[in-house]
C-alpha atoms as a printed R data frame, in Angstrom:
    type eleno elety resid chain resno       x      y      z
1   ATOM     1    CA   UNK     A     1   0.000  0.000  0.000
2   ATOM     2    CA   UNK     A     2   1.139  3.448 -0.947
3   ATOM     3    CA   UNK     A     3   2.326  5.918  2.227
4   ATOM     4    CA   UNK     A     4  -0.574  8.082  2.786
5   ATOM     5    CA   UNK     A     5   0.488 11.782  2.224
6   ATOM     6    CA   UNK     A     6  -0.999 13.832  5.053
7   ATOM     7    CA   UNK     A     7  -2.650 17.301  3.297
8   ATOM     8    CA   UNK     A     8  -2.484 20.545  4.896
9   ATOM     9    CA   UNK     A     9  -4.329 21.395  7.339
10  ATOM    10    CA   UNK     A    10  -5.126 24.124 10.294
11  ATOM    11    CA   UNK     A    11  -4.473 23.808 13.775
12  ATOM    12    CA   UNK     A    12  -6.271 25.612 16.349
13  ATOM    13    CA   UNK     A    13  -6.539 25.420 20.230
14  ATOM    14    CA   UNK     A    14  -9.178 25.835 22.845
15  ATOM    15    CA   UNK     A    15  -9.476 25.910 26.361
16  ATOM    16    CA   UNK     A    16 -12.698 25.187 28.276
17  ATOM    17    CA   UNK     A    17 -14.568 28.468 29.932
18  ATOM    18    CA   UNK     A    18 -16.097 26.537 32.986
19  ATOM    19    CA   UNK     A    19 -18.424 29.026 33.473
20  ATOM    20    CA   UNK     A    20 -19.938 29.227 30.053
21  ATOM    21    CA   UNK     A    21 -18.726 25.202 29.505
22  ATOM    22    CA   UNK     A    22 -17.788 26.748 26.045
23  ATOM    23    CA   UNK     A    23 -13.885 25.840 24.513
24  ATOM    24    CA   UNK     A    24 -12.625 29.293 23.595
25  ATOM    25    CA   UNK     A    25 -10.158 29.785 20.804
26  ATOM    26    CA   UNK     A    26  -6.837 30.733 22.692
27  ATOM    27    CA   UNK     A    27  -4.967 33.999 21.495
28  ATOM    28    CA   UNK     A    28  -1.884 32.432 19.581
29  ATOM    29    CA   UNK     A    29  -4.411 31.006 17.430
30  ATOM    30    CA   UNK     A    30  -4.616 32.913 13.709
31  ATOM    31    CA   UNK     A    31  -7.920 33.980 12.557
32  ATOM    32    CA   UNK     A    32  -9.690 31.175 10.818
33  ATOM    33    CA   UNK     A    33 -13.616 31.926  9.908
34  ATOM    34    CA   UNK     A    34 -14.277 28.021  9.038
35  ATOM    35    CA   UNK     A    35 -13.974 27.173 13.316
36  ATOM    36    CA   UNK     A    36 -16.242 29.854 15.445
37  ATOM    37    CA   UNK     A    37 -14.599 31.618 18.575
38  ATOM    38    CA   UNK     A    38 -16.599 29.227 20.626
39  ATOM    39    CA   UNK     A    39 -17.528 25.268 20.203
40  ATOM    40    CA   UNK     A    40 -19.665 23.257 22.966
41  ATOM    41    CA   UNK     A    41 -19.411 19.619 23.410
42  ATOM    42    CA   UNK     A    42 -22.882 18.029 24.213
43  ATOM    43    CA   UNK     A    43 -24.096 14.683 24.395
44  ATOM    44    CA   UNK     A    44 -25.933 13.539 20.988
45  ATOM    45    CA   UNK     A    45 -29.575 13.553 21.098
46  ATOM    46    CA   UNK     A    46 -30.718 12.827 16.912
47  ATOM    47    CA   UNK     A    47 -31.095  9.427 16.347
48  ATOM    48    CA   UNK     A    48 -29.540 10.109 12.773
49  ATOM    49    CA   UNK     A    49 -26.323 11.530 14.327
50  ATOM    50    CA   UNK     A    50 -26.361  8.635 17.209
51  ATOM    51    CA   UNK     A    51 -26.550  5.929 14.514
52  ATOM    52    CA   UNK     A    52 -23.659  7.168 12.632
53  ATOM    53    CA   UNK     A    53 -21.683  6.523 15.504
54  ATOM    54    CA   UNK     A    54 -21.362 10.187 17.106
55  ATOM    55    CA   UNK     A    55 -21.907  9.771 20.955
56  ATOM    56    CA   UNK     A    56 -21.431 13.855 21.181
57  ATOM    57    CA   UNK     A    57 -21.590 16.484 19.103
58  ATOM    58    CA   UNK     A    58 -19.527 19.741 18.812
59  ATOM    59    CA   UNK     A    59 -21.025 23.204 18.046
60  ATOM    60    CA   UNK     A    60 -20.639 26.832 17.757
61  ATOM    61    CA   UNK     A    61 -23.393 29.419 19.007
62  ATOM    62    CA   UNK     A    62 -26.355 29.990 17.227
63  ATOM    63    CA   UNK     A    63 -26.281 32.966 14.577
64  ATOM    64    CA   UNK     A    64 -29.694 33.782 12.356
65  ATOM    65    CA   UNK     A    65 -31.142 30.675 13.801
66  ATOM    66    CA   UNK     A    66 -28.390 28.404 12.385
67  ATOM    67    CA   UNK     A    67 -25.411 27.156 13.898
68  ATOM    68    CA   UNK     A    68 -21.455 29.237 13.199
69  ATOM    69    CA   UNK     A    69 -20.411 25.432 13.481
70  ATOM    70    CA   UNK     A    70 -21.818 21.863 13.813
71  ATOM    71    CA   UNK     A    71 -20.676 18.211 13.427
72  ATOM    72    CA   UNK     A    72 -20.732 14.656 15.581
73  ATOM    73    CA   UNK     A    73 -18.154 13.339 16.951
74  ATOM    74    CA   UNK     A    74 -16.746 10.124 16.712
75  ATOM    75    CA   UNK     A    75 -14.140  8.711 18.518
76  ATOM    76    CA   UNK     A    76 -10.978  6.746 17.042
77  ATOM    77    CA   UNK     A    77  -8.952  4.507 18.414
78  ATOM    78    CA   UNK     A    78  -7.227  6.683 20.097
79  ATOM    79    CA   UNK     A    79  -7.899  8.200 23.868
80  ATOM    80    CA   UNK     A    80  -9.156 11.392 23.474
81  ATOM    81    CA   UNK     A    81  -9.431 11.853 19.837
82  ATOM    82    CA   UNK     A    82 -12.656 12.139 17.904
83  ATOM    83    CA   UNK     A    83 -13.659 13.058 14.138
84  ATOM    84    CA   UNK     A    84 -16.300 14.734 12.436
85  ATOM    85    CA   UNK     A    85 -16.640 17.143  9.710
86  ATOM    86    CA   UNK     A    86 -17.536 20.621  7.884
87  ATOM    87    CA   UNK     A    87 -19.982 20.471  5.395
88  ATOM    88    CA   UNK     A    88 -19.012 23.960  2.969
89  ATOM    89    CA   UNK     A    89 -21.620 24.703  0.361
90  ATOM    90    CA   UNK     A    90 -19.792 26.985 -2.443
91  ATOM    91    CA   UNK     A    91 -21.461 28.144 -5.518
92  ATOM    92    CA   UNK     A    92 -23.668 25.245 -5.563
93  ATOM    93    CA   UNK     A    93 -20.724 22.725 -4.873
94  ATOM    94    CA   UNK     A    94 -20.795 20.272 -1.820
95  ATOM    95    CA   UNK     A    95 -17.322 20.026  0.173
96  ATOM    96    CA   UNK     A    96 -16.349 18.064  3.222
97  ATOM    97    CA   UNK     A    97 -13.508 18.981  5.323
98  ATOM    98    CA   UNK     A    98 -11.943 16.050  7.890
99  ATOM    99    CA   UNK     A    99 -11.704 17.701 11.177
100 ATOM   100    CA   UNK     A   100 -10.018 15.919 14.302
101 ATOM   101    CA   UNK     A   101 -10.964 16.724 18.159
102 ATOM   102    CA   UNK     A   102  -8.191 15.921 20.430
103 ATOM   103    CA   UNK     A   103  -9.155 16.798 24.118
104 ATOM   104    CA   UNK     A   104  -6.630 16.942 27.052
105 ATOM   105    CA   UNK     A   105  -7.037 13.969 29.515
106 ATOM   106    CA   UNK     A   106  -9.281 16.358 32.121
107 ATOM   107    CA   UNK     A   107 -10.906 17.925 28.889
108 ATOM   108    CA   UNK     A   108  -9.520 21.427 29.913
109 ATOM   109    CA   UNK     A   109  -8.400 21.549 26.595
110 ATOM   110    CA   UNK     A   110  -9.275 21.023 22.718
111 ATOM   111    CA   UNK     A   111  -6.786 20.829 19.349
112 ATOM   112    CA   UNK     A   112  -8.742 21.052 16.591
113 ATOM   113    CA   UNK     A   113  -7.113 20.368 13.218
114 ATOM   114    CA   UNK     A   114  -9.136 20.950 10.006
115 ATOM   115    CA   UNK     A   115  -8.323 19.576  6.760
116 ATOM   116    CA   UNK     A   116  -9.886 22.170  3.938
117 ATOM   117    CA   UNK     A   117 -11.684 20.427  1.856
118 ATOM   118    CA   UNK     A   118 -10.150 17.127  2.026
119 ATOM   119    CA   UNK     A   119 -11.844 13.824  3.413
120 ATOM   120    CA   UNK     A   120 -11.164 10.531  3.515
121 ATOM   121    CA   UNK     A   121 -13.444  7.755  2.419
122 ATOM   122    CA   UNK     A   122 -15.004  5.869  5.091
123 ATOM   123    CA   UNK     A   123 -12.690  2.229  5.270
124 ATOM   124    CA   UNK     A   124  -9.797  4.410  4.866
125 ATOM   125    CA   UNK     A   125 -10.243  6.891  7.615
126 ATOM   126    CA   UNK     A   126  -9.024  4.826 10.328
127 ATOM   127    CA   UNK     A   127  -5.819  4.063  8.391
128 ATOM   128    CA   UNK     A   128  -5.738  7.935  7.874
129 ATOM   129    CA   UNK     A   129  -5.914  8.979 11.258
130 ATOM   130    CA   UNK     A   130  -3.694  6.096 12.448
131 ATOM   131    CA   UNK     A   131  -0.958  7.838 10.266
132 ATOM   132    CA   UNK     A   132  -1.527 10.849 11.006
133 ATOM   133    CA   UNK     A   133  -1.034 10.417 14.650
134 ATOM   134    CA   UNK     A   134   2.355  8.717 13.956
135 ATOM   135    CA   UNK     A   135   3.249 11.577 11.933
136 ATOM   136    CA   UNK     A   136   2.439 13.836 14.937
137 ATOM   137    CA   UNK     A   137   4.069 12.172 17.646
138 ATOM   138    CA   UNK     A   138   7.255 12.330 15.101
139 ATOM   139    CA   UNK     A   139   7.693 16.459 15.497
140 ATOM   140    CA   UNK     A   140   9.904 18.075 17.974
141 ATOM   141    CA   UNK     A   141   8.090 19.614 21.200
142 ATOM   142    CA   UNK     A   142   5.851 17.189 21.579
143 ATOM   143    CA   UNK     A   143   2.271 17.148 20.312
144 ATOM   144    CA   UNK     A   144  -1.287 16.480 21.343
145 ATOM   145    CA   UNK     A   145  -0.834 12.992 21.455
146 ATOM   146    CA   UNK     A   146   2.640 13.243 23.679
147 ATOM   147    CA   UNK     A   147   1.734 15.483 25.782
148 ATOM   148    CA   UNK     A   148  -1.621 17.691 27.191
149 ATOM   149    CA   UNK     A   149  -2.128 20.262 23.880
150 ATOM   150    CA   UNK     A   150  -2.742 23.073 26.055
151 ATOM   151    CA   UNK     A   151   0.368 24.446 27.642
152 ATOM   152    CA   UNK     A   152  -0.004 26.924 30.653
């Protein structure tokens, strides 16, 4: 099987406003208008979402009676790490963007990393994922998945 080549992709980080339960972008992050300021984790109450394997869901506020930002969550093999997506509507033209959750251990703390446009077929996400982890843990300073992603 060919190496899978891992696409570019955004990387943002949250921390978790216990008063509002909302993950706030953290200031180092650069402006991005695909992720909202704000994303809630809640448990999964459609059927539709539940059946697709999405325990939780992740969302921005509401805005104009739609949601900034909305997906389920699935979780991988790996602790703390879930995936959904973005659905992007331009010009008429359906795109999905891969997006990956990793929370801290406590859940103090969220990476997101968004893949523009890019997704990966169903039977291959797993593989996907599993290699891009091992990419991660390869880069100096440590990463989400060596170490908590928020840093005090």
């Amino acid at each position: 099987m060919k190496p899978l080549k891992i696409p570019d992709y955004r990387t943002l980080k949250f921390r978790l406003n216990t008063t509002t339960n909302y993950y706030e972008k953290t200031p180092e992050n650069a402006p991005f208008a695909k992720i909202p300021h704000e994303l809630k984790v809640e448990p999964t109450a459609e059927e539709k979402i539940k059946r697709n394997g999405a325990k939780e869901i992740i969302h921005g506020r509401i805005r104009d009676g739609r949601y900034l930002f909305f997906t389920g969550i699935i979780s991988t093999r790996h602790a703390g790490l879930f995936h959904g997506n973005h659905y992007e509507n331009d010009n008429g033209k359906k795109y999905l963007s891969l997006v990956l959750f990793q929370f801290t251990p406590d859940r103090s703390g969220l990476t997101v990393y968004f893949f523009n446009r890019f997704d990966v077929y169903p039977k291959l996400k797993q593989a996907f994922i599993n290699h891009f982890v091992e990419c991660k843990k390869g880069e100096p300073g440590g990463t989400p998945f060596t170490q908590n992603p928020i840093n005090d």
